[in-house]
N, CA, C and O atoms as a printed pandas DataFrame, in Angstrom:
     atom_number atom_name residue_name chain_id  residue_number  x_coord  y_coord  z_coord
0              1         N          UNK        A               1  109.783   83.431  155.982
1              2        CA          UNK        A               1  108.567   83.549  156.755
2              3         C          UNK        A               1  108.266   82.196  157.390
3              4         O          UNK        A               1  107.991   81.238  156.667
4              5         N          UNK        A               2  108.303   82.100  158.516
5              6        CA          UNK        A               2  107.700   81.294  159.327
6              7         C          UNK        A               2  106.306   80.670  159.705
7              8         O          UNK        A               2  105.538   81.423  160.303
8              9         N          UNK        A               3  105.877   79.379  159.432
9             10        CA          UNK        A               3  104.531   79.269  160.144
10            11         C          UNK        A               3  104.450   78.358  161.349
11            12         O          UNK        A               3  104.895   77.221  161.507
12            13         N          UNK        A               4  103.722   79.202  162.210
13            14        CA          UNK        A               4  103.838   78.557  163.662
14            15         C          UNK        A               4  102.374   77.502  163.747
15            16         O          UNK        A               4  101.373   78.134  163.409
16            17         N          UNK        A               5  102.140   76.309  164.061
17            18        CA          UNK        A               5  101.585   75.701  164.486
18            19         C          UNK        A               5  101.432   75.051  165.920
19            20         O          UNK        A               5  102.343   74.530  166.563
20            21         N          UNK        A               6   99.849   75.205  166.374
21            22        CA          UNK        A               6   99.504   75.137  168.008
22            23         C          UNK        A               6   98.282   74.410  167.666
23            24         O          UNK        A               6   97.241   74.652  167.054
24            25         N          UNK        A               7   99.036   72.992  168.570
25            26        CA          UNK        A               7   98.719   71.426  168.421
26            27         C          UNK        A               7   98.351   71.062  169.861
27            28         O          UNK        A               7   99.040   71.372  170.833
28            29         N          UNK        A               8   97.218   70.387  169.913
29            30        CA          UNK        A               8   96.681   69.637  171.405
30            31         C          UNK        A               8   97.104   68.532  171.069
31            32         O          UNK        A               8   97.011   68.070  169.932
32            33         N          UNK        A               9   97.846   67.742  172.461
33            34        CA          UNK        A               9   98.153   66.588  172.656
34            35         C          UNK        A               9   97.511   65.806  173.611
35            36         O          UNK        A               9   96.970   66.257  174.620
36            37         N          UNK        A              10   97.575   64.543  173.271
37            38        CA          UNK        A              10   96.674   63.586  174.144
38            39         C          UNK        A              10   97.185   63.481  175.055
39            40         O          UNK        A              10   97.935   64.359  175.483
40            41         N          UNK        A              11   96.891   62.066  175.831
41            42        CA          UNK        A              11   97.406   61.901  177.693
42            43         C          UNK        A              11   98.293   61.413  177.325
43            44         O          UNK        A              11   99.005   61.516  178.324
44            45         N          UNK        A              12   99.135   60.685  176.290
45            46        CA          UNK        A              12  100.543   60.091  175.963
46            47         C          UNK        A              12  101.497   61.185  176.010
47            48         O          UNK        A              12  102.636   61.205  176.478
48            49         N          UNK        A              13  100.667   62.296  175.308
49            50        CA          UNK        A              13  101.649   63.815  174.814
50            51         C          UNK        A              13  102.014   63.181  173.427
51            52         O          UNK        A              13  103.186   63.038  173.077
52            53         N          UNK        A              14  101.219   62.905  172.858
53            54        CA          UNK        A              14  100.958   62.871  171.223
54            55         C          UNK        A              14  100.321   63.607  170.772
55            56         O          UNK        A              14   99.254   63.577  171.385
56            57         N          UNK        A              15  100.285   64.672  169.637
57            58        CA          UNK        A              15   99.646   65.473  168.482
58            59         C          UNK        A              15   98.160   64.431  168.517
59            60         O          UNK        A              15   98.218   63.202  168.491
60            61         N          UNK        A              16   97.123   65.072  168.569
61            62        CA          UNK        A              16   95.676   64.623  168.027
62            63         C          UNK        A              16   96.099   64.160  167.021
63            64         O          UNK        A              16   97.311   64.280  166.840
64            65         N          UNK        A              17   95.370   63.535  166.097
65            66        CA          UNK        A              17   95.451   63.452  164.567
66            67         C          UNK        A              17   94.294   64.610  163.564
67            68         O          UNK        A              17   94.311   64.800  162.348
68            69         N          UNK        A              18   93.651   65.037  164.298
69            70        CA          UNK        A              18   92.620   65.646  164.144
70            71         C          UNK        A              18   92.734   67.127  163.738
71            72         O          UNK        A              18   93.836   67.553  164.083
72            73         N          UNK        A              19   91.990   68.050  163.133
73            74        CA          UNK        A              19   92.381   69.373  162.906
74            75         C          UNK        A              19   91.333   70.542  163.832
75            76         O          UNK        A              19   91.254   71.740  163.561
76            77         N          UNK        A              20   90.471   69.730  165.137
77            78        CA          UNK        A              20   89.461   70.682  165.687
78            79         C          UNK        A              20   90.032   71.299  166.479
79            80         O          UNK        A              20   89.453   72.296  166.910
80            81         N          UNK        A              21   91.343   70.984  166.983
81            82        CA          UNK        A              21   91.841   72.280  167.830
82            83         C          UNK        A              21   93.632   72.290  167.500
83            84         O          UNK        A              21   94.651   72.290  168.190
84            85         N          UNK        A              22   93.319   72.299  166.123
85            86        CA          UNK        A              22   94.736   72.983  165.675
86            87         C          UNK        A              22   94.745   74.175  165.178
87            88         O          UNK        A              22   93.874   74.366  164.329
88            89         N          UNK        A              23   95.623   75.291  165.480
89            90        CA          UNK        A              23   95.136   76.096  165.288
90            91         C          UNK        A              23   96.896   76.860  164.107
91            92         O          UNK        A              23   98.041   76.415  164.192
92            93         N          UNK        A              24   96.494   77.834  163.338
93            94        CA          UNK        A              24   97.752   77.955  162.226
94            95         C          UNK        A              24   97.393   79.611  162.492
95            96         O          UNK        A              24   96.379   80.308  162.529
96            97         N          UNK        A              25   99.773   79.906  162.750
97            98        CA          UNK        A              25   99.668   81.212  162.483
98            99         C          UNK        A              25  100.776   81.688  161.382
99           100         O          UNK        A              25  101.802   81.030  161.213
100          101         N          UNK        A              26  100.459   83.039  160.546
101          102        CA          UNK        A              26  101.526   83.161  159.844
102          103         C          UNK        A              26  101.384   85.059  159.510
103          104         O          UNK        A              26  100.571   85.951  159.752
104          105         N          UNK        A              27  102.458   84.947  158.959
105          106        CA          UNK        A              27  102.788   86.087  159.256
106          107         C          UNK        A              27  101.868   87.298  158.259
107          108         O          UNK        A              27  101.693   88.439  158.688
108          109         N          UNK        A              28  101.470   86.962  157.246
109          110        CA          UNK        A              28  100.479   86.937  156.168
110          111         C          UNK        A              28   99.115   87.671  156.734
111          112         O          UNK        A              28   98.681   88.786  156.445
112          113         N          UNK        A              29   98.541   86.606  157.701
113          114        CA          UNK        A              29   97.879   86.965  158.302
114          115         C          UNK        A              29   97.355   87.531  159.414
115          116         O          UNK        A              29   96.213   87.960  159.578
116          117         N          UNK        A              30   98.564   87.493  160.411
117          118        CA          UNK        A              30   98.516   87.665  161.534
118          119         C          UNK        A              30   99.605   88.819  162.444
119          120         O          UNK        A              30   99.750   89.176  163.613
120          121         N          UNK        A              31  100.252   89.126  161.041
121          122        CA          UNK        A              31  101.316   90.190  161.191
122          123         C          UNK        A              31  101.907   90.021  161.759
123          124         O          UNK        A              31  102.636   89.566  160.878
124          125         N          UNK        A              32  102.489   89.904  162.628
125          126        CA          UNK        A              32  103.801   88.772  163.701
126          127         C          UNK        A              32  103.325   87.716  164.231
127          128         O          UNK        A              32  102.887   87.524  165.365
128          129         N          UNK        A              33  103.478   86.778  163.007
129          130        CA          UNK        A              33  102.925   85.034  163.430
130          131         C          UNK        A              33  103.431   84.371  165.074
131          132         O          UNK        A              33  102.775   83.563  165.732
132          133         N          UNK        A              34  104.944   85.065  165.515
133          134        CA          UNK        A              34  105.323   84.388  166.790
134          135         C          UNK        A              34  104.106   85.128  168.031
135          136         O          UNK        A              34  103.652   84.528  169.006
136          137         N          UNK        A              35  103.863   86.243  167.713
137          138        CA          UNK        A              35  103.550   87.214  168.553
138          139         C          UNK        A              35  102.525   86.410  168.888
139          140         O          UNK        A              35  102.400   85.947  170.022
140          141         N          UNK        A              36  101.341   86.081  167.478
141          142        CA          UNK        A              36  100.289   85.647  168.035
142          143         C          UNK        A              36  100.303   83.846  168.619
143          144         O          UNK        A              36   99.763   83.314  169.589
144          145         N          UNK        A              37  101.088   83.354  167.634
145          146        CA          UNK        A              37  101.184   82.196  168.242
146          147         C          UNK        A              37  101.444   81.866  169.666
147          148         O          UNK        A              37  100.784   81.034  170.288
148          149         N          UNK        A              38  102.653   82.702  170.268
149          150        CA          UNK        A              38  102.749   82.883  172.087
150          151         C          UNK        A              38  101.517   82.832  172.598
151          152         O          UNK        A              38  101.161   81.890  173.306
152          153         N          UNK        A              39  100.444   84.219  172.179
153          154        CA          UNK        A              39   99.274   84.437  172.985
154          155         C          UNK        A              39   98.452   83.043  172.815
155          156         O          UNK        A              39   97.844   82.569  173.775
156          157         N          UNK        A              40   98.463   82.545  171.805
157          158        CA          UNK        A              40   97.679   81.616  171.362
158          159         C          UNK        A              40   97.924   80.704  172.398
159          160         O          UNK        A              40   97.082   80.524  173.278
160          161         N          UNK        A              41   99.189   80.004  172.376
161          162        CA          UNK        A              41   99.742   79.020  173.327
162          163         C          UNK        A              41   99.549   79.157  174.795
163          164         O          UNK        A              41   99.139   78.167  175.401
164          165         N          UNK        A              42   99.868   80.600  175.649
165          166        CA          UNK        A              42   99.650   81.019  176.603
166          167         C          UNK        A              42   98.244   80.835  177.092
167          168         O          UNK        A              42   98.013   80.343  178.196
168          169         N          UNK        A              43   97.288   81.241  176.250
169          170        CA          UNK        A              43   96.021   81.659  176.814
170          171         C          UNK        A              43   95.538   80.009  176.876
171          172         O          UNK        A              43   94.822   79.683  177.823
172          173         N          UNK        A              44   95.891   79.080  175.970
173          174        CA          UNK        A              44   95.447   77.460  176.278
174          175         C          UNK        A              44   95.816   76.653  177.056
175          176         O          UNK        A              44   95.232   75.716  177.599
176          177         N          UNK        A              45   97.464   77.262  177.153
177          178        CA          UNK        A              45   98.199   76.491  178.996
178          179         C          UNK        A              45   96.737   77.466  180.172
179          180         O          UNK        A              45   95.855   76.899  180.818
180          181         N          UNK        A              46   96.948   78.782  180.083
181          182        CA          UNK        A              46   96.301   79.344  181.391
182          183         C          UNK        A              46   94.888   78.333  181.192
183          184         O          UNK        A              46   94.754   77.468  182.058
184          185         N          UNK        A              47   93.988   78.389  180.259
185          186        CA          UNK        A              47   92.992   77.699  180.471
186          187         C          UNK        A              47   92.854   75.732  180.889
187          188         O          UNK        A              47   91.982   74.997  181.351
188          189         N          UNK        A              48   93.698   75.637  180.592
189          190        CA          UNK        A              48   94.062   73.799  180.756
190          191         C          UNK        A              48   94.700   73.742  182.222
191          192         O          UNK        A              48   94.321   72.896  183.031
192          193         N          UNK        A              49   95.617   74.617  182.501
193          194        CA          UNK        A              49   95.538   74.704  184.392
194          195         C          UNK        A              49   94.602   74.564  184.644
195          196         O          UNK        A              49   94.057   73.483  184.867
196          197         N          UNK        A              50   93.836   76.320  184.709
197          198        CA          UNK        A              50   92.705   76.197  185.096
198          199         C          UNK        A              50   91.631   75.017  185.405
199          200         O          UNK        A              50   91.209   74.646  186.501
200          201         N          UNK        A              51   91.391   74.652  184.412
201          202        CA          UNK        A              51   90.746   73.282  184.025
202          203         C          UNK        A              51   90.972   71.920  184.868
203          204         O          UNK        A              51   90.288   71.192  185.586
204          205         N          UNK        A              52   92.080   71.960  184.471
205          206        CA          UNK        A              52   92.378   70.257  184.898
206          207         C          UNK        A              52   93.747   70.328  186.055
207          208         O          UNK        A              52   94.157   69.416  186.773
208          209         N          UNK        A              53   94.273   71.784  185.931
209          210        CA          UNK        A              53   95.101   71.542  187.630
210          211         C          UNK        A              53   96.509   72.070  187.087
211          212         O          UNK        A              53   96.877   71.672  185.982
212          213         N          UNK        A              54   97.105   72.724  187.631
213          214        CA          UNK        A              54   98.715   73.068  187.640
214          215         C          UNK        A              54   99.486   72.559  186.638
215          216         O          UNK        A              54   99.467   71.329  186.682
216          217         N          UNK        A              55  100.026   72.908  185.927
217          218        CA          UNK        A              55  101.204   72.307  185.130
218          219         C          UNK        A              55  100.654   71.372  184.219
219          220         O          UNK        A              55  101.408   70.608  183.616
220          221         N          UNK        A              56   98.980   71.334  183.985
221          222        CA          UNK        A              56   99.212   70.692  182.680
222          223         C          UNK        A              56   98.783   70.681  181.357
223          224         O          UNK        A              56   98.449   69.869  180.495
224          225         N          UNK        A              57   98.938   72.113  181.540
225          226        CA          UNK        A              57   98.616   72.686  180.629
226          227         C          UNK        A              57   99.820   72.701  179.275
227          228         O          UNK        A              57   99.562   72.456  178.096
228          229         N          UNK        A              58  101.166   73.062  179.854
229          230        CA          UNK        A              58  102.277   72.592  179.404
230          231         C          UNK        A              58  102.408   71.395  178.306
231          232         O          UNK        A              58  102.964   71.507  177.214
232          233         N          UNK        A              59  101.749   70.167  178.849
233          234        CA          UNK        A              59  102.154   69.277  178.675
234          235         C          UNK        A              59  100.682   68.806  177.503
235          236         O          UNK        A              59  100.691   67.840  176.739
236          237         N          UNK        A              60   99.637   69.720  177.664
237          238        CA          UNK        A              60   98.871   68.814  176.517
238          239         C          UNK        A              60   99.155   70.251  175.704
239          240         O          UNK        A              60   98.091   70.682  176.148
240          241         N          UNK        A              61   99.523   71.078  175.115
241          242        CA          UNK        A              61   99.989   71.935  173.835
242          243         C          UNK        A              61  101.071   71.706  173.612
243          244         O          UNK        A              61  101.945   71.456  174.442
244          245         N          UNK        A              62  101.190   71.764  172.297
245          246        CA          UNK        A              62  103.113   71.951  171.759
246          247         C          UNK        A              62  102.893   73.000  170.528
247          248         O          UNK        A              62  101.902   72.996  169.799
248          249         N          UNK        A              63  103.771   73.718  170.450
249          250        CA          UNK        A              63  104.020   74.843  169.828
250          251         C          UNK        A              63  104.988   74.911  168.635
251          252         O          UNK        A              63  106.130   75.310  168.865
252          253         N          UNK        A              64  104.652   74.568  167.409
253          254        CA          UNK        A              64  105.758   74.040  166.176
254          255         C          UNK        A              64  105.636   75.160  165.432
255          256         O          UNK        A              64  104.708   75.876  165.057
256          257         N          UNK        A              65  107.651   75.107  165.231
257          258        CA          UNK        A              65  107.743   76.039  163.690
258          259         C          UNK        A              65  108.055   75.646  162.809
259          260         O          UNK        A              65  108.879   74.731  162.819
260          261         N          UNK        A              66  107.401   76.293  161.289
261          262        CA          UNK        A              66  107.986   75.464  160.189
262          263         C          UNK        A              66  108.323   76.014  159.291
263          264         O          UNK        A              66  107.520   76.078  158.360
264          265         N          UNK        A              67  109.357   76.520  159.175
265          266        CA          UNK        A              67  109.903   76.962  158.471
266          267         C          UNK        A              67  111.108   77.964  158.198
267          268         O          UNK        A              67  111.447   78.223  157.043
């Protein structure tokens, strides 16, 4: 079983150190941890375009598996 972790990164593209917008999926809870983790990831790139402009949304999330 896999747990997916969805991490905001700063303007370097470093992990926060922080836990206010980390967000944890697993399979336990979420019944197909990738499934939701995608949406998870997806819906924070679409909103960080939105936000702050094209493509960079990409670049402040990263999407980790562990296990």
């Amino acid at each position: 079983m896999a747990l997916y972790i969805l991490k905001e990164n700063d303007s370097t593209g470093r992990p926060f150190r922080d836990d206010d917008t980390t967000s944890y999926y697993d399979d336990d809870f979420d019944g197909d941890a990738y499934a939701a983790a995608m949406n998870g990831y997806n819906l924070r790139v679409a909103q960080t375009d939105k936000d702050w402009g094209p493509g960079k949304g990409a670049v402040r999330w990263t999407l980790l598996k562990v296990g």
